[in-house]
One Martini backbone bead per residue (centre of mass of N, CA, C, O) as a GRO file, in nm:
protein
   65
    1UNK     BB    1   0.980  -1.838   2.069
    2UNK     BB    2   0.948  -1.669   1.734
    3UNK     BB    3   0.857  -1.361   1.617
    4UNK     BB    4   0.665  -1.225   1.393
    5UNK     BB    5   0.669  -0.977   1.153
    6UNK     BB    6   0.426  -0.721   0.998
    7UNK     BB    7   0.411  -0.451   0.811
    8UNK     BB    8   0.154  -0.225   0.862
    9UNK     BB    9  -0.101  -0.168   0.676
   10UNK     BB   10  -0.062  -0.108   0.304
   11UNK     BB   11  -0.090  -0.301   0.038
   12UNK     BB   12   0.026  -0.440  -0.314
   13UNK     BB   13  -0.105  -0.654  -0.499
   14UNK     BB   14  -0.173  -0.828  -0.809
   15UNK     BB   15  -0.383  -0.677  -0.895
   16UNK     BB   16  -0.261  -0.476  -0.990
   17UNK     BB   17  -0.221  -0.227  -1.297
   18UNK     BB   18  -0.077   0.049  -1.301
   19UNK     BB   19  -0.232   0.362  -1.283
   20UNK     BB   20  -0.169   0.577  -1.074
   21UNK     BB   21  -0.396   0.652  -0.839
   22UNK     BB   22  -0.252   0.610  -0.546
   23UNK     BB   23  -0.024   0.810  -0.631
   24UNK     BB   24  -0.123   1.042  -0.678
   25UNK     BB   25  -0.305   1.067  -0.405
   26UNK     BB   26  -0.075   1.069  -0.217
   27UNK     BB   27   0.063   1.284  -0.017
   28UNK     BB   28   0.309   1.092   0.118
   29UNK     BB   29   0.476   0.947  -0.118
   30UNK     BB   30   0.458   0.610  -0.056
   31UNK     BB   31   0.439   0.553  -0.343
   32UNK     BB   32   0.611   0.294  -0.570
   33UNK     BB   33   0.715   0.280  -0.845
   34UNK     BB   34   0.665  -0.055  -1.018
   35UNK     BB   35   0.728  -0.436  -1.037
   36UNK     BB   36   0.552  -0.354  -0.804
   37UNK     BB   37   0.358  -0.165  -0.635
   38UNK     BB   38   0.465   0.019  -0.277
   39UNK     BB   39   0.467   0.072   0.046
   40UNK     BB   40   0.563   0.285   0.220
   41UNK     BB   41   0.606   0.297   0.551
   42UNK     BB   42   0.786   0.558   0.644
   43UNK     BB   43   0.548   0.738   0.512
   44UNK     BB   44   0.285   0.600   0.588
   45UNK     BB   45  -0.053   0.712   0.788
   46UNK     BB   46  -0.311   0.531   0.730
   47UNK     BB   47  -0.564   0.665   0.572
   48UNK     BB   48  -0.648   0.532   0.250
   49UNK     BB   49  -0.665   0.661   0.013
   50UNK     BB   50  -0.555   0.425  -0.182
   51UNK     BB   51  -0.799   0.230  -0.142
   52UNK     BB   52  -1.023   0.422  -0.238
   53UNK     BB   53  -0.866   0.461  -0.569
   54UNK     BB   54  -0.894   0.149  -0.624
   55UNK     BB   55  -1.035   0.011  -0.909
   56UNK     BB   56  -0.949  -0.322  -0.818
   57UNK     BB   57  -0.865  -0.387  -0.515
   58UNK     BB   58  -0.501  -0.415  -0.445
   59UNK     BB   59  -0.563  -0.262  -0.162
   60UNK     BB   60  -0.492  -0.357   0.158
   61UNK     BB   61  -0.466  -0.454   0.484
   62UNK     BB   62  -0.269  -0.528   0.730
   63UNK     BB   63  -0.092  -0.709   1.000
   64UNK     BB   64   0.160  -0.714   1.246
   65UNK     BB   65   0.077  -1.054   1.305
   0.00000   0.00000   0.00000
């Protein structure tokens, strides 16, 4: 049997509306401006920050399995 992960951390829902503070807010630069807006994963260390100032709840916490 075949085990799949997803990477852990924060996700940006279809919720998002591109205000950009997100993005603004990020310390460590992880946040993508595009169509949708994306965290990287490789530069995020799971603070929250993006969470927390996001005004209609677009960004979720995953699990990596």
């Amino acid at each position: 049997m075949e085990m799949t992960f997803n990477e852990a951390g924060p996700k940006i829902t279809g919720k998002c509306g591109k205000c950009g503070k997100c993005y603004k807010k990020c310390s460590f630069k992880a946040i993508e401006k595009g169509n949708p807006y994306r965290v990287r994963s490789n530069r995020c260390d799971d603070c929250g920050d993006c969470i927390s100032v996001c005004p209609v709840g677009a960004i979720e916490l995953s699990s990596p399995f």
